[in-house]
One Martini backbone bead per residue (centre of mass of N, CA, C, O) as a GRO file, in nm:
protein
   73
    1UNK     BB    1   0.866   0.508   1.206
    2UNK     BB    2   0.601   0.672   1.372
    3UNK     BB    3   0.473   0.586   1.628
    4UNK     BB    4   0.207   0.319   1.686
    5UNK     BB    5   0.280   0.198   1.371
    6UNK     BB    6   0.575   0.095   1.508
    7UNK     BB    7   0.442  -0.130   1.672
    8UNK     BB    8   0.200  -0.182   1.457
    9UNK     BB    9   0.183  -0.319   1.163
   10UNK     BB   10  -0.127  -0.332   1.073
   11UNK     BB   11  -0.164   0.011   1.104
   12UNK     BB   12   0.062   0.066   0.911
   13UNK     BB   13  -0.050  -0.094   0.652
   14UNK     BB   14  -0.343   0.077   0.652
   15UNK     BB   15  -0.192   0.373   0.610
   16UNK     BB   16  -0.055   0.293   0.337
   17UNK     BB   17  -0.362   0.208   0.219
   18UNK     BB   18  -0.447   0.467   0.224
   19UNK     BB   19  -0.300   0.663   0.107
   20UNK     BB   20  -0.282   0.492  -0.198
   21UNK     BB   21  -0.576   0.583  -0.255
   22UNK     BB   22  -0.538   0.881  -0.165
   23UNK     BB   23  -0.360   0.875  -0.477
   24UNK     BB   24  -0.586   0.760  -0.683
   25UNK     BB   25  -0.837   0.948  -0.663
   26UNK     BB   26  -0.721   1.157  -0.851
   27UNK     BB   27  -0.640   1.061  -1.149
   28UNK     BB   28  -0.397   1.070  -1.198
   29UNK     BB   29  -0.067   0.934  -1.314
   30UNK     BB   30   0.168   1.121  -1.188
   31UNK     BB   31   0.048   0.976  -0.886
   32UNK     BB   32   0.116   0.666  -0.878
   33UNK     BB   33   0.384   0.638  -0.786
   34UNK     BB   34   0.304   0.693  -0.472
   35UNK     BB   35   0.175   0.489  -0.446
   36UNK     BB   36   0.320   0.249  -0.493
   37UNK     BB   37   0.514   0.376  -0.264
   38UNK     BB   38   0.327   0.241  -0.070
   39UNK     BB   39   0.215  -0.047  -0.122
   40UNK     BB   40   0.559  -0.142  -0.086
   41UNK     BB   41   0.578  -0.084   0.205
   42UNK     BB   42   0.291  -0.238   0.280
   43UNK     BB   43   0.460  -0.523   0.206
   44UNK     BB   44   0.660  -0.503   0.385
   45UNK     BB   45   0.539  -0.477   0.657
   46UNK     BB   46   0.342  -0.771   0.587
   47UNK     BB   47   0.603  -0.925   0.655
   48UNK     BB   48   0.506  -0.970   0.916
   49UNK     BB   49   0.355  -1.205   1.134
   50UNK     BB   50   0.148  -0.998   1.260
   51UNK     BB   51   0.031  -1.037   0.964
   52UNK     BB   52  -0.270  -1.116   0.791
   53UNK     BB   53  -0.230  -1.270   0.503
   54UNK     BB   54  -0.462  -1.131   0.368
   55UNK     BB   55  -0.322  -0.865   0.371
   56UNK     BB   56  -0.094  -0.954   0.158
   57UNK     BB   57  -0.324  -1.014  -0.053
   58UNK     BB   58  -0.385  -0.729  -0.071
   59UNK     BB   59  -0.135  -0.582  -0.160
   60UNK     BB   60  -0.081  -0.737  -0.420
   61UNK     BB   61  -0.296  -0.645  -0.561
   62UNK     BB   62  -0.297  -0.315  -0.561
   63UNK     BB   63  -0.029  -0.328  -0.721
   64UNK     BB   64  -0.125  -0.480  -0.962
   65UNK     BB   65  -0.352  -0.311  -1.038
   66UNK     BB   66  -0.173  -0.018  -1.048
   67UNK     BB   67   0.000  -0.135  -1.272
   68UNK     BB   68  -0.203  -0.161  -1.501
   69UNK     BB   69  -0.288   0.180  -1.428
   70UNK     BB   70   0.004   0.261  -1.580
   71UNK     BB   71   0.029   0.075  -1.846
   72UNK     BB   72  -0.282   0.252  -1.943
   73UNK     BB   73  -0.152   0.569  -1.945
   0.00000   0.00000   0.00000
């Protein structure tokens, strides 16, 4: 991490759910680990006690979901 989102885990957190969201717009499969390798960062980063729970669990969410169609592509 580098730069003030390695100071502040929530907007770090932000940066990865962003990443992987422009990463699934492409509606590609074969970018889909890539979101996945965002999504799973994002999860690391979420379980600091600075970031709150709800956050935890929307990126729970978004892995399940990308599991899904990575599953059914």
């Amino acid at each position: 991490m580098t730069g003030s989102d390695s100071a502040d885990p929530a907007a770090r957190v932000r940066t990865l759910l962003l990443r992987g969201d422009n990463v699934m717009k492409s509606a590609r499969p074969e970018r889909f680990e890539r979101a996945l390798q965002a999504f799973e960062e994002a999860r690391e980063v979420a379980a600091s006690p600075e970031v709150d729970p709800r956050v935890r669990e929307l990126v729970d969410r978004r892995i399940e979901s990308l599991r899904g169609l990575m599953e059914g592509s």
